[in-house]
N, C-alpha and C positions, 0 to 999 in steps of 0.2 A: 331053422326058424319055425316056430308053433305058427300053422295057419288056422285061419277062422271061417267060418263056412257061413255067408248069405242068405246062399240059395243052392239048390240041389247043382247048379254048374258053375258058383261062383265063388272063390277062395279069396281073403285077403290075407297078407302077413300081417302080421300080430302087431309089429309096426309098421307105421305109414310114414314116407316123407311128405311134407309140403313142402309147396314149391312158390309159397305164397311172398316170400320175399328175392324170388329167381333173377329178377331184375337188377336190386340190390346189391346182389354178387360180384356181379361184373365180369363172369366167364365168359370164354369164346363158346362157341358150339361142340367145340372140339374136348374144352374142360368139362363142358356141362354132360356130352357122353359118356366121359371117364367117371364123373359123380355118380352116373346112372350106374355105370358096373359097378361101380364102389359096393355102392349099396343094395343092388345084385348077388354082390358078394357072400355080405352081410347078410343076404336073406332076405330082404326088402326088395319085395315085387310093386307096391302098390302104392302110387306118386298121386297127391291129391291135387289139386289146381282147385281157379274160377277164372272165369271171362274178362272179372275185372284185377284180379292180380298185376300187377305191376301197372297201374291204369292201361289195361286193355293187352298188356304187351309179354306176358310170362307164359300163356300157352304159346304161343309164333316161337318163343324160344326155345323150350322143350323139346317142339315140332322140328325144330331146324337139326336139335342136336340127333334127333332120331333119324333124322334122314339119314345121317352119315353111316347108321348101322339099320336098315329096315327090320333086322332079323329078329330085334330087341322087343318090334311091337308083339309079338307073339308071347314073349316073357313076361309082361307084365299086365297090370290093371290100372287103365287110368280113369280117376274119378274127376270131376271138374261140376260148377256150379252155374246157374243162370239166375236170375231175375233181380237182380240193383245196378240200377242205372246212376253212373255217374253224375257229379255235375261238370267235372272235364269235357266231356263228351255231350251231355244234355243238356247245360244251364243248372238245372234242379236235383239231386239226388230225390231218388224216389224209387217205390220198388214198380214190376211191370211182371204179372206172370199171368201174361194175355198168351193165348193159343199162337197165337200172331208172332211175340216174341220168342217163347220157348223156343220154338220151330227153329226161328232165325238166328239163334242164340247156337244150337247145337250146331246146323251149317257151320255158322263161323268158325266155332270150337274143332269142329271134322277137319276144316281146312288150313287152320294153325294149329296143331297135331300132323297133319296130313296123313289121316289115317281114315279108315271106312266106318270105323266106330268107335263107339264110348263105351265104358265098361261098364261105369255105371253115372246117373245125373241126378242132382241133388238140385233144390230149390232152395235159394240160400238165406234167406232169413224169411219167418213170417209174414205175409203181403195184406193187411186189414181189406186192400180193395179185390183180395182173391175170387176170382170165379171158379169154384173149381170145375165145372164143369167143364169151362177152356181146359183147365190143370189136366183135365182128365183124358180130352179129347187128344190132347198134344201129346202126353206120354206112350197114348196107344197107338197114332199113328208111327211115332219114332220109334216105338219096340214093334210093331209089324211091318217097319221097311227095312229092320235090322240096324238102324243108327246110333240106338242105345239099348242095350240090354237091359240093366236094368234102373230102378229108380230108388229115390232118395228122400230125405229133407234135412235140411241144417237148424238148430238155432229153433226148435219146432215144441212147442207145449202141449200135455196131453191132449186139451180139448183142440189144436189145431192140426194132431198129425189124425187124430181120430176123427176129423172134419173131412180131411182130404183124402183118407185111405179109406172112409165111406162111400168113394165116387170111383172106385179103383176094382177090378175085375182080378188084379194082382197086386201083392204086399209090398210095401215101400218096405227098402231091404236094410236102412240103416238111417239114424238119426244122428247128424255130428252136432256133436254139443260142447259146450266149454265144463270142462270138471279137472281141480286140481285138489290138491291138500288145501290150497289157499280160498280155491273160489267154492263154493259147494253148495252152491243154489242150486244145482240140477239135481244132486241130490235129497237137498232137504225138501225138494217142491213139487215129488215125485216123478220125474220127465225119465231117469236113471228107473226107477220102480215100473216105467211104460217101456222102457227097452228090455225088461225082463217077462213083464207081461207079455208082452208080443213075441219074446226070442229072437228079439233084432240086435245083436251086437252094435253096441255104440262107436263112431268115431270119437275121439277126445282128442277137441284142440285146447292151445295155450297149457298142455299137460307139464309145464312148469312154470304157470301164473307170468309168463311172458317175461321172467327173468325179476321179478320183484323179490320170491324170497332169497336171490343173493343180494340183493343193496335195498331195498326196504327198509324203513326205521322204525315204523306203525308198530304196537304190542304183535298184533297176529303175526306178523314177519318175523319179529325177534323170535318170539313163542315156538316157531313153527324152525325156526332156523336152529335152534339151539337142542329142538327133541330129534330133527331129524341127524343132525351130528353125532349125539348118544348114540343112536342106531344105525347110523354108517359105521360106527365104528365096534360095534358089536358083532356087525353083520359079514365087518369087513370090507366094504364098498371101497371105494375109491373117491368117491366125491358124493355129495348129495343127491348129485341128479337120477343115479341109479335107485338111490330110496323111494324117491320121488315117482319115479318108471313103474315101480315094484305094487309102489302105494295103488295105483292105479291096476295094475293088471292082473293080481290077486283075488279081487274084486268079482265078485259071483257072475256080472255082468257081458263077464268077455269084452272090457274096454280094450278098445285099440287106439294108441297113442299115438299122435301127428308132432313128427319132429320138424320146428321149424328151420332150423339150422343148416347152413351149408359148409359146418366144420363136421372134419369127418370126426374127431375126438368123441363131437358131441352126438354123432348118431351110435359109436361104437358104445358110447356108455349109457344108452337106451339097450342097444342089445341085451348086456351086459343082465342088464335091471330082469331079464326073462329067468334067470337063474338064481336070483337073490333070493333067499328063503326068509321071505317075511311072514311072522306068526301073525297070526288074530290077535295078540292081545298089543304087539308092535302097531299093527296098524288103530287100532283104538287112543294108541297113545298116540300117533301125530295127528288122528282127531279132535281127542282132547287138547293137544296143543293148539290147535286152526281157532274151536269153538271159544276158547278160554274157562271151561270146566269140565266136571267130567260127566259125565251119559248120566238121564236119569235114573 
């Protein structure tokens, strides 16, 4: 598995699981560590989380299954997110990335894990009523007590990751964003053009549009359904999803793609996609398909 370098002590595999639907599953602890080797196996070290995944309840899970093998935390990297507060839990959805909560946020995250640290923490969507100056003070205290190494932001716009990495004495090491063949706002609105600016490899979640281009009816679904079938099967693939992987990880950017899935099928044919030999002018064409014409 091609890994992707951070930072001068930080590597991710090239794919990432989430674990954002872990609850959902329905494994024991026991199932949930054999999925960890699985994809151990596979080559996949680096399991993404947040605080509120499963409302409140997918890290304690993860944490449980590691316990059974301690040996595993040393294997891999876990990323996990803080600052949206439910309305389960609060009354109100609203976000919170007070010096206050970051802090407490991590705590919790350490102790459903049960582990001494974070690999790396991410602030998960945009906060209008952000301080960064909290932002700033809480990341330094947590990378000089050793809690998290290193930091993040999710879901982040040029003018707001350049807001907060203003206030930072060290580089936020990665921005996860939504980018498919189908959604492509992060690339047409420059945010993909700031991860290359910067030399921050991107996380990429929903890296198959959350399952719309298989049952979509919309033109851009059909469009997009119908180019990448020509090129699975030119290419040879197996299924779409590997074009889909390909489409993604060709890409100058160094995307790294978050499998949501807890069928192993569907993480093998993510691997899979690291080997597809898609040309420049392939991936133009399921561009053209997404846009509905072709490049000026």
């Amino acid at each position: 598995m091609e890994r992707i370098r951070l930072a001068e002590d930080l590597t991710f595999s090239r794919i990432i699981q989430g674990l954002w639907r872990l609850a959902e599953w329905d494994y024991s602890k026991e199932e949930i560590l054999s999925f960890v080797e699985f994809c151990l196996e596979q080559g996949i070290t680096t399991f993404d989380h947040a605080d509120i995944y499963g409302n409140y309840t997918c890290e304690a899970l993860f944490g449980e299954a590691l316990a059974l093998k301690p040996s595993l935390r040393g294997q891999i990297e876990i990323v996990t997110k803080c600052g949206i507060k439910l309305a389960s839990k609060y009354g109100l959805k609203h976000y919170d990335t007070s010096k206050e909560h970051i802090i407490a946020s991590v705590h919790q995250s350490l102790k459903n894990f049960r582990t001494d640290y974070i690999d790396v923490l991410l602030i998960h969507r945009p906060d209008p009523f952000m301080n960064p100056e909290e932002v700033a003070e809480a990341f330094t205290r947590l990378k000089k007590e050793g809690k998290v190494r290193h930091f993040g932001v999710s879901n982040f716009k040029r003018s707001q990751f350049n807001m907060l990495q203003s206030y930072l004495d060290f580089p936020l090491v990665t921005n996860q964003i939504e980018v498919s063949a189908y959604c492509l706002e992060n690339i047409e609105d420059g945010t993909v053009d700031l991860c290359l600016e910067k030399r921050i490899p991107p996380m990429v979640w929903s890296p198959l549009a959350g399952g719309k281009l298989f049952t979509a009816t919309d033109d851009r679904a059909v469009r997009l359904r119908a180019a990448l079938e020509q090129i699975r099967n030119k290419l040879g693939a197996e299924t779409i999803d590997e074009v889909l992987y390909a489409w993604l990880l060709v890409h100058p950017a160094r995307m790294m793609p978050i499998v949501g899935s807890g069928k192993k099928e569907r993480i093998i044919r993510a691997v899979r996609a690291l080997k597809l030999p898609l040309r420049r002018e392939q991936w133009f064409e399921i561009l053209q398909s997404s846009v509905g014409h072709e490049v000026p």
